[in-house]
Every structure is written in C-alpha cells, then in structure tokens.
KEMIRO-691769 format. One line per field, with one value per residue (C-alpha): y, z, x; residue in three letters; residue number from 1. Coordinates in steps of 0.02 Angstrom, whole numbers, plus 50000, padded with zeros to 5 digits. Layout:
REM KEMIRO-691769
c2 <- Y/...
c3 <- Z/...
c1 <- X/...
aa <- ALA/...
i <- NUM/...
This chain:
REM KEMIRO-691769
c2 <- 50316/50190/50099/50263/50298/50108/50130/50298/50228/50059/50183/50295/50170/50082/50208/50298/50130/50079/50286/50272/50071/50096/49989/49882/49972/49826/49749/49814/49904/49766/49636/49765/49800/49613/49567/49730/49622/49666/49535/49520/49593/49766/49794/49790/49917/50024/49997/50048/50209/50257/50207/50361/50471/50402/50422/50604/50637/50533/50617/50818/50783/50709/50849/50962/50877/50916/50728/50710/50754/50611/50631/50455/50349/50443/50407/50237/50193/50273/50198/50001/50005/50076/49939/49823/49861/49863/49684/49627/49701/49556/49419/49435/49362/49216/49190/49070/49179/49007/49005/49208/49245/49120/49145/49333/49292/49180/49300/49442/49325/49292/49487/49535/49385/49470/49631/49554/49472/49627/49722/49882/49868/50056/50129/50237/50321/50276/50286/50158/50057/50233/50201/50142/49961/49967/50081/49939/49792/49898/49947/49748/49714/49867/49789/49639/49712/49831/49655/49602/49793/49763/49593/49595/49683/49701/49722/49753/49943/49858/49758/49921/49999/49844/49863/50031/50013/49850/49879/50074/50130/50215/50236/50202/50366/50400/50255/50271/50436/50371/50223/50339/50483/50352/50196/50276/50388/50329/50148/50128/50236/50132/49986/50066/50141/49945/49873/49984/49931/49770/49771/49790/49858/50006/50020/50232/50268/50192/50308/50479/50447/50297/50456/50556/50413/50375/50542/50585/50416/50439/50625/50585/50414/50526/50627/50533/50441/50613/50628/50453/50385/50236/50125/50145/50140/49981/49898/49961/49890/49727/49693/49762/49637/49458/49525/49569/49395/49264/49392/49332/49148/49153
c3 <- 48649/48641/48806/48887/48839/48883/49050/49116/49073/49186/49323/49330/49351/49470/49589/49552/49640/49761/49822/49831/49903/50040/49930/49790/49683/49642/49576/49405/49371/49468/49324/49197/49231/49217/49060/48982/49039/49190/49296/49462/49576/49438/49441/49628/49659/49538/49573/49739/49698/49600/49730/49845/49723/49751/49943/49891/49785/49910/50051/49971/49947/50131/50173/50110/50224/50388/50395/50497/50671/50795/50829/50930/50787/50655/50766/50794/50597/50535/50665/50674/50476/50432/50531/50465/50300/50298/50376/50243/50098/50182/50207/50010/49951/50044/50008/49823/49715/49688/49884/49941/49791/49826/50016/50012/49882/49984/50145/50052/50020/50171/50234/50077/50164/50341/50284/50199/50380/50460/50394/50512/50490/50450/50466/50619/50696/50851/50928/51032/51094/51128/51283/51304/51281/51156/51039/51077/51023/50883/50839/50846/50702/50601/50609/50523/50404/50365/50324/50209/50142/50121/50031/49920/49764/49802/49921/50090/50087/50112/50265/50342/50301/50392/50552/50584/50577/50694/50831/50815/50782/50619/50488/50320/50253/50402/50383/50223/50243/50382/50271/50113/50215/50322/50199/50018/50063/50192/50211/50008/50018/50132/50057/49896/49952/50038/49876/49795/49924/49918/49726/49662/49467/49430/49273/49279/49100/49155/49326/49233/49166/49306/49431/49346/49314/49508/49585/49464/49497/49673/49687/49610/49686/49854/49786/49748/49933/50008/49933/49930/50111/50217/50153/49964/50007/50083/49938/49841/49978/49955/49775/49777/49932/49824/49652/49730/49827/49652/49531/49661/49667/49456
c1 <- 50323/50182/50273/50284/50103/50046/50149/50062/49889/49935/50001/49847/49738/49823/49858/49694/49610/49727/49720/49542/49553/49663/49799/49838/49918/50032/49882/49880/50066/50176/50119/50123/50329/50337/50244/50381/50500/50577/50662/50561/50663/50703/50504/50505/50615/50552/50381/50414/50494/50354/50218/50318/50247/50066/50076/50127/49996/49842/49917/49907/49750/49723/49785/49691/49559/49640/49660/49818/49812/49845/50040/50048/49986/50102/50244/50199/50165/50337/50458/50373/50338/50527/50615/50465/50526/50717/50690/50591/50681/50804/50686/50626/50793/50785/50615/50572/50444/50336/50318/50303/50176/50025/50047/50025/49873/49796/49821/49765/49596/49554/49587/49427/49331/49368/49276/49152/49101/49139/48995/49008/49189/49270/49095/49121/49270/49290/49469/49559/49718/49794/49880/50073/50037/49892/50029/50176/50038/49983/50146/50201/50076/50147/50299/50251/50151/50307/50391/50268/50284/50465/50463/50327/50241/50053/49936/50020/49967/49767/49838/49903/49720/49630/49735/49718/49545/49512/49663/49647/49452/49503/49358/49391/49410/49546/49628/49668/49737/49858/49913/49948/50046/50170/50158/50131/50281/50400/50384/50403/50540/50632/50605/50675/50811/50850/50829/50940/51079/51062/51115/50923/50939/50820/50740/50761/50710/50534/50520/50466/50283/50289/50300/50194/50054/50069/50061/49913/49819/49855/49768/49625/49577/49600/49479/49329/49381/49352/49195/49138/49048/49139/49026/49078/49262/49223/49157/49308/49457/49349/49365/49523/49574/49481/49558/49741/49713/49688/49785/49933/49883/49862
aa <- UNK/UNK/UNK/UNK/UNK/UNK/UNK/UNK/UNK/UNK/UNK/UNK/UNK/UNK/UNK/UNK/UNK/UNK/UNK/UNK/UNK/UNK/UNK/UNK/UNK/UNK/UNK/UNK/UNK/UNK/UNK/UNK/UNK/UNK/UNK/UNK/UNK/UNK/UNK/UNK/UNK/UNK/UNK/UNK/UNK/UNK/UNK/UNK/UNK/UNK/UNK/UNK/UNK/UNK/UNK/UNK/UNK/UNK/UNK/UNK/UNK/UNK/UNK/UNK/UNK/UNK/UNK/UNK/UNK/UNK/UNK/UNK/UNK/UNK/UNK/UNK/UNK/UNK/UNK/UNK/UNK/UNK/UNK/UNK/UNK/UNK/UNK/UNK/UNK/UNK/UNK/UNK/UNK/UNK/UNK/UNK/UNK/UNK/UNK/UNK/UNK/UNK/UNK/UNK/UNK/UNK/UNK/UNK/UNK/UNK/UNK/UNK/UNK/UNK/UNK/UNK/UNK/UNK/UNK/UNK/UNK/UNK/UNK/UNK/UNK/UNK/UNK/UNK/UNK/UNK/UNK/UNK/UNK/UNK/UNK/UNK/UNK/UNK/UNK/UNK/UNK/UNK/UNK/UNK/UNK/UNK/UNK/UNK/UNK/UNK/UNK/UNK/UNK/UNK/UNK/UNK/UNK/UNK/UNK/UNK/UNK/UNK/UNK/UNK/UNK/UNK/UNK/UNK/UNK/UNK/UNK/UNK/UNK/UNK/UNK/UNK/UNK/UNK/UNK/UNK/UNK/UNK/UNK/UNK/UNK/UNK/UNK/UNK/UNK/UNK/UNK/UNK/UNK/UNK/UNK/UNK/UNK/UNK/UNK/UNK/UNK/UNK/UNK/UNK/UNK/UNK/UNK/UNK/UNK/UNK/UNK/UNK/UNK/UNK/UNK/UNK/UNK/UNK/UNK/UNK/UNK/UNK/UNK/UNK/UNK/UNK/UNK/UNK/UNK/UNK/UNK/UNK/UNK/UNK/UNK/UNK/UNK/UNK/UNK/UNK/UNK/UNK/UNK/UNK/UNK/UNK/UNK/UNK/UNK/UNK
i <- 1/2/3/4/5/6/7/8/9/10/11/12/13/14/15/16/17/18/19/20/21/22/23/24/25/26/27/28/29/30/31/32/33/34/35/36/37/38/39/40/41/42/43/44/45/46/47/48/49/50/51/52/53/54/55/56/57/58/59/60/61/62/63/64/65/66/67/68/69/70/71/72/73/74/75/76/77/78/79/80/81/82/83/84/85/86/87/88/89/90/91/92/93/94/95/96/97/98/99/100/101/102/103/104/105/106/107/108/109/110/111/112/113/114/115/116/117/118/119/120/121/122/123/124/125/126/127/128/129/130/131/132/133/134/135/136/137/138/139/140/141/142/143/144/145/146/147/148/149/150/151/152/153/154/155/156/157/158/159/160/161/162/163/164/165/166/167/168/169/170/171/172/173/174/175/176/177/178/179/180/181/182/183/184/185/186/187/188/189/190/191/192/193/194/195/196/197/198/199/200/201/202/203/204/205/206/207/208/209/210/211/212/213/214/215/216/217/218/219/220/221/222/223/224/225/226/227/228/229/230/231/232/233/234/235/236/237/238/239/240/241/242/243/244/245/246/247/248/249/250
C-alpha cells in the first residue's frame, strides 16, 4: 500500500507538470519505476501506457477550451508521429542505454537554451507552413521526433511542443493542447502497444493508481495552463526542458 501510495504521489506530480509544461512527464515517474526496480525496458512500456491516460486527461480539459480545430495539423501530427514511433520503438533496441540517455539529455539542453534565446517564442499565435509542402516539411520533423517518442523515456513530448510552435506559429497554450491530444494519447499508445510486441514485459499490477495518478496530474496541470498566460507556461517548458536535460545526463 505504501508503493501504491508512493507511486500515485510520483505520478501526479509528474503529469501535473509535464500537462502544464508541454512535456516531461518522464522526468519524475520514469526514474521513479526504476529506483522500484523495474528493468529499463518494463518501466518504459509501462510508463508509456500510463502517459495515454495523461493525454486523456490534458486533452478533456483542452477540450473544454474549444482548443482543437485545425483538421490539417491533427492529420499531419497523428500519421508522421505514429510511423515516427513504431520506428523508434525499433531503433531503441539497438540503441546502448549509456549512449541514447546522455544524447537525448544533452539535446533536451540545448532545446531549454533555445527558448531561453527565443524570448517572444510561443507568445503570439500566429499560424503558418499550412500549405502542401510546409505540412510535408513539418510533417518530416514530426516524424523524427515520433522516433525519439518511440525510443526513449523523457522529454520528447517538450520537442513536439517546441516545433509546433517555431515551424507552425502555435502559441504556447495551443501547442500544448495539440501535443497532449495526438502525442499524450496516440503516439504513446503506439509506442506501447510496439513495445508490447516486441516482447516488452509490463509491470500491470503498477498501471491502476499509475492511471489514475496520470489522468489526474494530467487534468489539472491543463488547468492552471488554461488559466496561466504564454508567458508563464514558458518559464515552466524551460525548467522543465534544463532539469529533463541533466536529470538524463546524471
């Protein structure tokens, strides 16, 4: 009971920032499956699974907002990111964990010290890249961002956030909706499902309060998103971007 208890707090919190971030949920409850013990690639799969339950609960919230109304981009995000991540759910096997780890930290770094530079970055919404070939280029980077999304724990959700604001004109508060409602949902859920088929062991007893902890976390960090400006979400994806970033490389 005190796991269960321990695990729900780690989820809530997790998801709570990363839902009110734009990512990085992986931050705080990826580690936390690991230090209980799991092997890496158990508390990958299951972390993913549970992360589906904080796109559901970010993206009801969303929702609620009236957030989700630009067809082309939806379209674009589900069908570049699910290929994105059924390749990388491959890739992360062939990959060494001393190797993949400290180069998505050190990535991840340099993406906090990109919005740091950026200072108007996310501020405004101001749409772009909608035509046929800005949606292929866009689509391109999805695509290998849904690899990253596919092979590793943390962080890739705040790369998805990122792009959609500087090759699409998104605003923070959009963005994040977008990356919650395709990536919080379906692309985890792909790469789940290809973990699971590719002999990936589940720890199920975990998944309850996990689920519960994540769709909680991830309602509530939509929450104070909504009523937070751009400017304080910003902060937030920042620290979240440096921590994810060294908690990798440590």
């Amino acid at each position: 009971m005190i796991d269960q208890l321990l695990l729900f707090i780690a989820s809530f919190i997790a998801n709570t920032m990363s839902a009110f971030a734009g990512g990085g949920a992986g931050l705080v409850q990826f580690p936390v499956l690991i230090l209980f013990g799991l092997p890496f690639t158990t508390a990958l799969a299951t972390h993913k699974i549970a992360t589906v339950a904080l796109g559901v609960g970010a993206s009801y919230r969303h929702f609620q907002e009236r957030k989700f109304t630009d067809i082309p981009l939806m379209v674009t995000l589900a069908i570049c990111g699910t290929l994105g991540s059924i390749a990388g759910t491959f890739v992360i096997v062939q990959i060494p964990d001393h190797i993949a780890q400290p180069t998505l930290g050190i990535i991840t770094i340099l993406l906090g010290l990109y919005s740091i530079i950026k200072k108007d970055i996310g501020q405004t919404f101001d749409p772009k890249n909608r035509d046929l070939k800005g949606l292929i280029l866009g689509g391109l980077g999805l695509f290998a961002i849904g690899i990253f999304k596919g092979s590793f724990s943390s962080g890739t959700g705040l790369f998805v956030t990122i792009w959609l604001i500087h090759w699409f004109g998104l605003d923070y508060k959009r963005s994040i909706a977008y990356t919650f409602m395709m990536v919080g949902i379906l692309w985890n859920g792909i790469a789940a499902l290809s973990l699971g088929l590719i002999g990936a062991t589940i720890q199920w007893s975990w998944l309850p309060v996990l689920l519960v902890g994540s769709l909680i976390g991830g309602y509530t960090g939509a929450h104070f998103a909504n009523l937070k400006g751009n400017r304080w979400i910003k902060i937030a994806f920042t620290s979240v971007t440096l921590l994810s970033g060294i908690a990798l490389l440590v």
